[in-house]
C-alpha positions in Angstrom: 57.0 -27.4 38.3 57.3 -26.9 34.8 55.7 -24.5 33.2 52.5 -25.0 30.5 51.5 -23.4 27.1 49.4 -21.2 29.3 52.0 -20.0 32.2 54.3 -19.0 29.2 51.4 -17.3 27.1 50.6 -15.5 30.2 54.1 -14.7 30.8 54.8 -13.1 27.2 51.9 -10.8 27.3 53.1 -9.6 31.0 56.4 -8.9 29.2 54.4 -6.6 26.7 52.8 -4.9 29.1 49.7 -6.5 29.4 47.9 -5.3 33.0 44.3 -6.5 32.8 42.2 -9.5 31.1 38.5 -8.5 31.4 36.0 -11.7 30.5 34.3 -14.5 32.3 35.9 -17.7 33.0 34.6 -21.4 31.8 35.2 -24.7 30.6 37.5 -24.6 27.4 38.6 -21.6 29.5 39.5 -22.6 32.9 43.4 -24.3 32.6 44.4 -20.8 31.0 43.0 -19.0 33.7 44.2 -21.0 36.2 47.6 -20.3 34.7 46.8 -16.4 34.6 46.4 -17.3 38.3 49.4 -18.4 39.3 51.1 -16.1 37.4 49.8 -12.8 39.6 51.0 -9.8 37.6 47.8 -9.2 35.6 44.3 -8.1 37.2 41.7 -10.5 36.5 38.3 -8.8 35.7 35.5 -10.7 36.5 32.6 -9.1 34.4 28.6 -10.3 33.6 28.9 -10.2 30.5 32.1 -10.7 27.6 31.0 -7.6 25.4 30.7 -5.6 28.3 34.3 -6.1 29.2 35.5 -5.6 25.6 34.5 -2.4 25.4 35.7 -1.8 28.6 39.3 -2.9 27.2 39.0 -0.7 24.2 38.9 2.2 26.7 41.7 1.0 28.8 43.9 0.2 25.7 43.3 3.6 24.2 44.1 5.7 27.1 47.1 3.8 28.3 48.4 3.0 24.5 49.0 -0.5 26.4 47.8 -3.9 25.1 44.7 -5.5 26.9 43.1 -8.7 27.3 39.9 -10.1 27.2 38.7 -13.2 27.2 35.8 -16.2 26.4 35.1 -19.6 26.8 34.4 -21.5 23.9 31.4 -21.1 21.5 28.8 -18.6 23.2 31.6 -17.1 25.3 33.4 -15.9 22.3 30.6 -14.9 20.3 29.9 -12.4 23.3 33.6 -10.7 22.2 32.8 -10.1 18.9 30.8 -6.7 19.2 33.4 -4.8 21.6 36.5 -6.5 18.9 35.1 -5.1 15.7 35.0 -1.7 17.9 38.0 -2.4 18.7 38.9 -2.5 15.2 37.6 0.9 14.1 38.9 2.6 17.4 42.4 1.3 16.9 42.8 -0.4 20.5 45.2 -2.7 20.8 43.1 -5.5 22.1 44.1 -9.3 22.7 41.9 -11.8 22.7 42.2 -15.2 24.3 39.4 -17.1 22.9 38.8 -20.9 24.7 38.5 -23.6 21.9 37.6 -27.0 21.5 40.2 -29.8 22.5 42.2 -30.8 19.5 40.9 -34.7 19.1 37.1 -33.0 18.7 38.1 -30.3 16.5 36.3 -30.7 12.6 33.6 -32.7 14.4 31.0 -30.6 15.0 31.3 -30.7 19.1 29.4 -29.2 21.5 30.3 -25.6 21.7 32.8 -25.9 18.5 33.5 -22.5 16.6 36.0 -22.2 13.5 38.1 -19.0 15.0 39.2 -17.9 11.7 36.1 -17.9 10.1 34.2 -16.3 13.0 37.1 -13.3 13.7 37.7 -12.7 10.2 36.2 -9.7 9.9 36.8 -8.6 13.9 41.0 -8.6 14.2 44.3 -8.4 12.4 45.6 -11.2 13.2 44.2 -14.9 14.2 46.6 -17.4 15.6 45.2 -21.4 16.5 47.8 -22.6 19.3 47.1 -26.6 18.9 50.9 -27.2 19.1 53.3 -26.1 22.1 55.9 -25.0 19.6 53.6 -22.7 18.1 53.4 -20.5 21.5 56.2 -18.2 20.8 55.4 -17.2 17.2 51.5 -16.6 17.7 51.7 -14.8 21.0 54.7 -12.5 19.4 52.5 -12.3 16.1 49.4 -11.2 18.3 50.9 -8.8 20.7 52.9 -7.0 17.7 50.3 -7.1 15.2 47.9 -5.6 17.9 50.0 -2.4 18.7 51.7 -1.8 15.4 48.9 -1.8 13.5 46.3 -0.4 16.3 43.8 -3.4 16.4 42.5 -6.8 17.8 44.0 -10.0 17.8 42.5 -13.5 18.7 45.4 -16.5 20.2 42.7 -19.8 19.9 43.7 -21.9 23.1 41.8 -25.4 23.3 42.4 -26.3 27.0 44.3 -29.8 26.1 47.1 -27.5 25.0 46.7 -25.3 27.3 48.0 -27.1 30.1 50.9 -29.1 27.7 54.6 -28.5 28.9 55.9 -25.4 27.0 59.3 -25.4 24.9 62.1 -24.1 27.2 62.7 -20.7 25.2 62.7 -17.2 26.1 58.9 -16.2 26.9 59.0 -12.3 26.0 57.7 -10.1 23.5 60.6 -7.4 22.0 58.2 -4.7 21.1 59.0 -2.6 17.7 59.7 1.2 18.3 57.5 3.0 16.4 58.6 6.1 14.9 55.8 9.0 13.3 57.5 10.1 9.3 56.6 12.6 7.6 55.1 12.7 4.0 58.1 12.4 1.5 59.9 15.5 0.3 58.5 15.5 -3.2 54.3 15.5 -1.6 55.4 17.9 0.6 57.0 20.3 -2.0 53.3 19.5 -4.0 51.4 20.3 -0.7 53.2 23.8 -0.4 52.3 24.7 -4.1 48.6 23.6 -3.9 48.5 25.8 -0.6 50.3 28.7 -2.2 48.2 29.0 -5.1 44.8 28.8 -3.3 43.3 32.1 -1.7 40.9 30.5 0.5 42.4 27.4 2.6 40.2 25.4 5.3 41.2 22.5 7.1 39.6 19.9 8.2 40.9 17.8 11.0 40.4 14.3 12.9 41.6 11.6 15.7 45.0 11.4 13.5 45.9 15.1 14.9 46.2 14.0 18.7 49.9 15.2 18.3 49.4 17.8 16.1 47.1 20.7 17.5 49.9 22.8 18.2 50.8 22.3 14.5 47.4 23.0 13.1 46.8 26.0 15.3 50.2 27.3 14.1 49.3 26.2 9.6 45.8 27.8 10.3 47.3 31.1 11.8 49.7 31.9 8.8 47.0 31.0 6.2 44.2 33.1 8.0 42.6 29.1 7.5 39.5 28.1 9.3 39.7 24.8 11.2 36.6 22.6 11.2 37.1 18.8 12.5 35.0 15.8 12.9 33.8 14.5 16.7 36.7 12.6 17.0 39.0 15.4 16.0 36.8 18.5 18.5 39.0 17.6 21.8 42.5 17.9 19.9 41.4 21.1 17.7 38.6 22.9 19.3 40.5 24.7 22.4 42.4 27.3 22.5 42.0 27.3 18.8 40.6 31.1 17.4 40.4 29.6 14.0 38.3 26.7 15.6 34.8 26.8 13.6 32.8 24.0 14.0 31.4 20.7 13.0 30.1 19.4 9.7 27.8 16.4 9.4 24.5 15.7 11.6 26.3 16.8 14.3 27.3 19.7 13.0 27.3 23.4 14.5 29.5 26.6 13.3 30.9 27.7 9.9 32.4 23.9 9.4 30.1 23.2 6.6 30.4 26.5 4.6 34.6 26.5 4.8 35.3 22.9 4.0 32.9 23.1 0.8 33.8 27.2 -0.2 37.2 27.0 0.0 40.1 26.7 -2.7 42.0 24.3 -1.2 41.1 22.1 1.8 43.5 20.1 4.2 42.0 16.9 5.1 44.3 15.9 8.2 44.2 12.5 10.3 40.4 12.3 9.5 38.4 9.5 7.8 35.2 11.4 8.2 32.8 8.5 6.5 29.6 11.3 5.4 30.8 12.0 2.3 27.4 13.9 1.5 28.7 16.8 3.8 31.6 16.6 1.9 33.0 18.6 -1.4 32.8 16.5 -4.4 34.5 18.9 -7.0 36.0 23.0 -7.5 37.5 22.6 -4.6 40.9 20.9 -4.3 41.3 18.2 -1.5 44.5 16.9 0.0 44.5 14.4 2.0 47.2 13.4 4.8 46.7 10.3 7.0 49.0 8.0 8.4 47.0 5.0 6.8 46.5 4.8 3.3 43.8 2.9 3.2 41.8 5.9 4.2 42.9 8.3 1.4 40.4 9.0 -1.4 38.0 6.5 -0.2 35.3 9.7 1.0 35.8 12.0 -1.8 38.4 12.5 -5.0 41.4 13.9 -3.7 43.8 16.2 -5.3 47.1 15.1 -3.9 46.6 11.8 -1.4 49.6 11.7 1.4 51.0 9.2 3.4 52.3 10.8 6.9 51.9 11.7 10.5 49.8 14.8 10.5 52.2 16.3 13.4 55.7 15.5 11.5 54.3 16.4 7.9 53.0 19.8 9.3 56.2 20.4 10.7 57.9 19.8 7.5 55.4 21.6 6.0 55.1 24.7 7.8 58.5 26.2 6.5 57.6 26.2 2.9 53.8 27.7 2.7 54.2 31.5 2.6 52.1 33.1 4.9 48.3 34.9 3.5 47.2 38.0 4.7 43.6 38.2 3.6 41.4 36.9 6.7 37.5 37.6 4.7 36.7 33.8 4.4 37.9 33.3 8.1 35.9 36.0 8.9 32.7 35.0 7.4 33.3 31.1 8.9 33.6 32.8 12.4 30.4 34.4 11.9 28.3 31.5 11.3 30.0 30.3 14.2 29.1 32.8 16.4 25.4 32.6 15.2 25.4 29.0 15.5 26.7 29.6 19.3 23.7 31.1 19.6 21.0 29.4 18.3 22.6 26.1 20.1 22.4 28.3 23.9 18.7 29.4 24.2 17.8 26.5 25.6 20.6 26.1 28.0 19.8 29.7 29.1 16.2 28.6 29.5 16.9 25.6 31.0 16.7 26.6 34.6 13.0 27.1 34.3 12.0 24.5 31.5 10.9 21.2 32.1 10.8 18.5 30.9 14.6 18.8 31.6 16.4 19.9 28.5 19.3 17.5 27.5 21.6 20.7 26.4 20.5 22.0 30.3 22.4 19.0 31.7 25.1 18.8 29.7 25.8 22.5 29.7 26.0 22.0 33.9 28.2 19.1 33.4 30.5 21.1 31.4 30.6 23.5 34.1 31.1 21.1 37.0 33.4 18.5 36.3 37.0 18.1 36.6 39.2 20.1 33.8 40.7 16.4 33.1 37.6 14.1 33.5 36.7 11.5 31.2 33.8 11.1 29.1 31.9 8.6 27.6 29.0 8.9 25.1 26.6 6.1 23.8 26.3 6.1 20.1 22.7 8.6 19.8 21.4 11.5 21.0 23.8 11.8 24.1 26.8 12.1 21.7 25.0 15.5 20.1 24.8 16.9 23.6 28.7 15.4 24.5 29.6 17.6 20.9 28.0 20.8 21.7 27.7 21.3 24.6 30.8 19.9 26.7 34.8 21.2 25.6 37.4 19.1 25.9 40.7 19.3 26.1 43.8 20.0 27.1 43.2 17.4 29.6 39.7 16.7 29.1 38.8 13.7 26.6 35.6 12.3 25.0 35.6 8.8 23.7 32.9 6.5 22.5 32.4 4.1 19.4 32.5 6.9 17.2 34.0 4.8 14.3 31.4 1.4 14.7 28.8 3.4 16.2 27.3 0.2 18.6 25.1 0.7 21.3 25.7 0.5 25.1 29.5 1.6 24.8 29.2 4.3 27.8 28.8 2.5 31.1 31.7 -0.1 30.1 33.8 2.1 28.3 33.9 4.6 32.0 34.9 1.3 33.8 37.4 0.3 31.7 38.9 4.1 32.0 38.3 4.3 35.6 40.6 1.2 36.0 42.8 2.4 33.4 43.5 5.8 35.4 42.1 5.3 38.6 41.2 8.5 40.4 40.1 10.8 37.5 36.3 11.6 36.8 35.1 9.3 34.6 31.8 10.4 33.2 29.6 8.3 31.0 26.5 9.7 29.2 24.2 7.0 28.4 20.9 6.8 27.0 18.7 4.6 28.5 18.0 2.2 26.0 21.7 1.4 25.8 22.2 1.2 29.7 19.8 -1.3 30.1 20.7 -3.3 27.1 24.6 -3.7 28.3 25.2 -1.3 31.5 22.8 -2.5 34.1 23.7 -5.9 34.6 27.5 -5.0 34.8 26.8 -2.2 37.5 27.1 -5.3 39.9 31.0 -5.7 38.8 31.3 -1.7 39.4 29.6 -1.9 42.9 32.0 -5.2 43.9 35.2 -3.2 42.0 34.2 0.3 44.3 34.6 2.1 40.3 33.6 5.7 41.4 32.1 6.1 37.6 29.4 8.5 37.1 26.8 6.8 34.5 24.1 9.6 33.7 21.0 8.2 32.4 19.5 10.3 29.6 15.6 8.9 30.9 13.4 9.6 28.0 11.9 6.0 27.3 12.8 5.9 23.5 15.6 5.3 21.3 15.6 8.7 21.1 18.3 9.1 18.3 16.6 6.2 16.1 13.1 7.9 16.6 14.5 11.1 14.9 16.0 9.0 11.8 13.0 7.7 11.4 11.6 11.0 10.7 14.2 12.6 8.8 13.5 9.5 6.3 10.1 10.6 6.1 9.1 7.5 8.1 6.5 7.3 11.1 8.2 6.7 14.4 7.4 3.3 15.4 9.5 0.6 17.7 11.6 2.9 19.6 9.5 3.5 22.7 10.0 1.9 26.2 8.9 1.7 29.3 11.7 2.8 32.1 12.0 1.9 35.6 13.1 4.3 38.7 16.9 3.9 37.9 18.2 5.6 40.7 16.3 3.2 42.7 17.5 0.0 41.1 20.5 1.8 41.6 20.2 1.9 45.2 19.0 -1.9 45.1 22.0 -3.5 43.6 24.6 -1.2 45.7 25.5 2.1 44.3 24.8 5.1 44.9 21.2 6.5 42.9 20.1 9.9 42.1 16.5 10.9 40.2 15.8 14.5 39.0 12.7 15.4 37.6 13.0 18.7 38.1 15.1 21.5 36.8 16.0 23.5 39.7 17.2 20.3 41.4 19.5 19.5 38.6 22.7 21.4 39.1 22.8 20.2 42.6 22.0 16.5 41.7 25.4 16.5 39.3 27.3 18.5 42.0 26.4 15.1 44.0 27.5 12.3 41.4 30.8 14.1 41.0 31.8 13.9 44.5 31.1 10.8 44.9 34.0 8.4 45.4 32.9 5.4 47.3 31.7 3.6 44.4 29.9 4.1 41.0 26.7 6.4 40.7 23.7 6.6 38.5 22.4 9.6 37.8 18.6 9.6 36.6 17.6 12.4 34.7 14.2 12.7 32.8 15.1 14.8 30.1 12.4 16.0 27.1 12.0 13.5 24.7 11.1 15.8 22.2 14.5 17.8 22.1 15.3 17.9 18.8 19.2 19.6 17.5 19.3 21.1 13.7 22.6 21.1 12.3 24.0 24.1 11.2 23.7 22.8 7.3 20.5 20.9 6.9 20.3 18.9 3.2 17.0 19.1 1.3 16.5 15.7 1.2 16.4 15.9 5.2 13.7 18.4 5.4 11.9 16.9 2.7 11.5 13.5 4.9 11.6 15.9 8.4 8.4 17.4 6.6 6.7 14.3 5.4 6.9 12.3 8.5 5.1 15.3 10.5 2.3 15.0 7.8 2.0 11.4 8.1 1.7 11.5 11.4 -1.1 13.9 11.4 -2.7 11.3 8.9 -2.7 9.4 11.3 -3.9 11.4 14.1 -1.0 12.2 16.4 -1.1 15.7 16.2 0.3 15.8 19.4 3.6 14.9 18.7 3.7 17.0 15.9 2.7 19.9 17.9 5.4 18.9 20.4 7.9 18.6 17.9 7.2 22.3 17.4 7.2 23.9 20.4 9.9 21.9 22.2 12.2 23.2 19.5 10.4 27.1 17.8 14.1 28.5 18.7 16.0 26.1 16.6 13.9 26.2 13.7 
């Protein structure tokens, strides 16, 4: 039998490396899956719902560094991708999606289920490719898979089903993949970097996600300039351990002396980090460079001194030959003190949470910290559960955090924990999720985790609120409206649709209750924890403007006779203020 447009597309992204398609079949859909099929080498995974199992790709892809599928029937199926694909986007996962379209003869006619693919992905991938001839297989596959891994993104390959199943051209169906090599900046930024450092007597730096490869680098800069090293959440697990320079967060999540050395410094080394609140950010005295291996990211936050293009790990080591070393450690000094304040203030209610109910959020993650594997897996949905995921937990040097830190969508947890659980199969894979994002995306799709046997440990932060979107409200000096819910028994729906359920209501009960999820292995738990829905975290640097609007919500609310959440507000949280 000859093979079709789809056994070769198939067998091209097999040759890339290509192990999993997550989606939902259909229609349009249904000859290219056929053909995935009979070709046998790539897991097929059946999910409820499309955007659930693109963000489960995105985790896959960015653990493994492989390419991953995903997939959608035409109209409302691919709609469904688009979410999880512009995450894809700003997390740099190589994704691939095959997108069903309309048969040829009804494209341009307004047909049931008809969607323009480059007009709908435009702003979602890097590359869009419309197969509607066989001879176009080879070049839009190639062009997909390449474009995907070189330049860390989605792709979209259109396939209307007519095509789909037409005989393919008799040529050789593999991807060559491009090796990739990381260059450092060029000799004459370099020699510029060097003179900018030398001349400066206080030196911070300021890392992100770009310094995956570099920590031993940074540790090594920051120890022969006496600099601190603050980085953003996406930078904590590659800088924050083993690190004695390590000094924080800036931003609203921020904690340590972060704040007070990126802006009082002489000179400060942005490295690998597009950090996108420029308000927490210096805007002139001090002297900025920036190194990232995209230039599209340089001197887009803040103006820049000296902008560099490089790998943060080769530039450093090109670099750390021609800085002479400081010997004056005062600003270090003072940043570490902060720090160790901030340590402080941020543990009185772990230390109190034994005997404090409702269950403090810091309480549990503080236990989780303690209990799981030194190379689990975790997962935080965008809101309050990433502030307890940055303080609370450490990472690294096999520990990771991951979460749509860049797009910032709901729901990303519970899928994003599947995804990684298939990905590396046997690790602890963790996902804190609040609970208006697990039941928005996560509870439906627990049915594919219970059929799959995923032992993934979802932990529902149960406070009946948008928890994170009710505390924006107030810092803008607005009245917390729309972000309350009612919740049901989740361990119990749990138990109802297969896995394994856990409630806690009570403190003392806690530490054992995690102890329980972890072990787990026979399939995927949810962990139910009502947690205080009141627990508010200050950054260490709070702006004006954000206790202005902190100050005037309270008083409206008052106004407006709820005096009992203000009072609430103030005596769930007297130690942080």
């Amino acid at each position: 039998m000859a093979k079709n447009v789809a056994d070769g597309m198939w067998e091209m992204l097999v040759s890339a490396g290509v192990q999993r398609c997550y989606g939902i079949v259909g229609d349009a859909l249904n000859p290219t899956i056929d053909a995935l099929r009979r070709n046998g080498s790539i897991d097929f995974v059946h999910v409820r719902h499309e955007e659930y199992g693109v963000f489960a790709a995105v985790a896959d892809a960015r653990l493994t560094g492989r390419p991953v599928a995903v997939c959608g029937t035409a109209g409302p199926g691919v709609t469904h991708l688009i979410n999880g694909l512009l995450d894809a986007r700003k997390e740099g996962a190589p994704i691939i999606a095959i997108a069903g379209d309309s048969e040829t003869l009804l494209q341009d006619s307004g047909a049931l289920e008809e969607l323009n693919p480059y007009r709908f992905f435009e702003t979602a991938a890097k590359y869009i490719g419309r197969i509607v001839n066989p001879q176009q297989l080879h070049h839009v596959v190639g062009n997909a898979v390449t474009i995907a891994l070189a330049e860390h993104g989605p792709t979209v390959i259109a396939l209307p089903g007519d095509v789909a199943v037409r005989e393919a051209p008799k040529i050789q169906l593999r991807v060559p993949l491009p090796a990739t090599r990381a260059a450092a900046a060029v000799d004459g930024d370099l020699r510029t970097m060097a003179a900018l450092i030398d001349s400066g007597k206080k030196i911070a730096i300021f890392g992100g996600d770009g310094c995956a490869a570099a920590g031993a680098q940074v540790r090594e800069l920051a120890r022969k300039l006496h600099a601190p090293v603050g980085f953003s959440l996406k930078g904590k697990q590659w800088l924050e351990h083993d690190n004695p320079n390590a000094v924080g967060m800036t931003g609203l999540l921020g904690y340590g002396g972060c704040w007070d050395a990126v802006n009082k410094c002489d000179v400060l080394l942005m490295l690998g980090t597009d950090f996108p609140f420029t308000n927490f950010l210096p805007h002139s005295k001090v002297r900025v460079i920036q190194v990232d291996r995209n230039p599209r990211h340089l001197g887009r936050r803040i103006p820049l001194e000296l902008a560099v293009i490089g790998d943060v790990a080769a530039t450093l080591d090109a670099l750390l030959p021609m800085v002479k070393a400081k010997d004056d450690s005062a600003f270090l000094d003072k940043c570490r003190k902060i720090s160790e304040r901030s340590s402080k203030r941020m543990r009185h209610y772990v230390d109190a949470g034994p005997t404090t109910k409702p269950i403090r959020p810091e309480y549990l993650a503080a236990i989780l910290d303690e209990e799981a594997d030194d190379d689990a897996l975790f997962f935080a949905d965008t809101g309050t559960a990433v502030i307890w995921a940055s303080h609370h937990i450490h990472y690294g040097p096999n520990r990771r955090l991951f979460g749509s830190f860049s797009w910032a969508s709901m729901a990303n947890a519970a899928p994003n924990a599947f995804g990684a659980q298939l990905a590396m199969p046997g690790r602890q894979t963790i996902a804190l999720c609040g609970d208006g994002g697990f039941t928005m995306l996560g509870l439906g799709d627990l049915l594919t985790q219970v059929q799959r046997k995923t032992p993934c440990v979802m932990i529902i932060l149960n406070n009946s609120s948008l928890d994170f979107v009710h505390i924006e409200q107030q810092e803008a000096g607005f009245v917390p409206y729309g972000t309350d819910f009612q919740n049901p028994d989740f361990g119990k729906v749990a138990e109802a649709m297969g896995a394994k359920g856990i409630r806690v209501e009570e403190p003392g009960d806690l530490r054992d209750a995690v102890r329980a999820a972890l072990s787990h292995r026979a399939g995927p738990v949810v962990l139910d924890v009502l947690v205080d829905s009141y627990a508010l975290a200050l950054p260490e640097h709070v702006e004006a403007e954000t206790v202005m609007g902190f100050t005037l919500s309270q008083a409206k609310q008052l106004m407006e006779g709820d005096g009992h959440s203000v009072l609430k507000n103030i005596t769930h949280n007297v130690r942080l203020l």
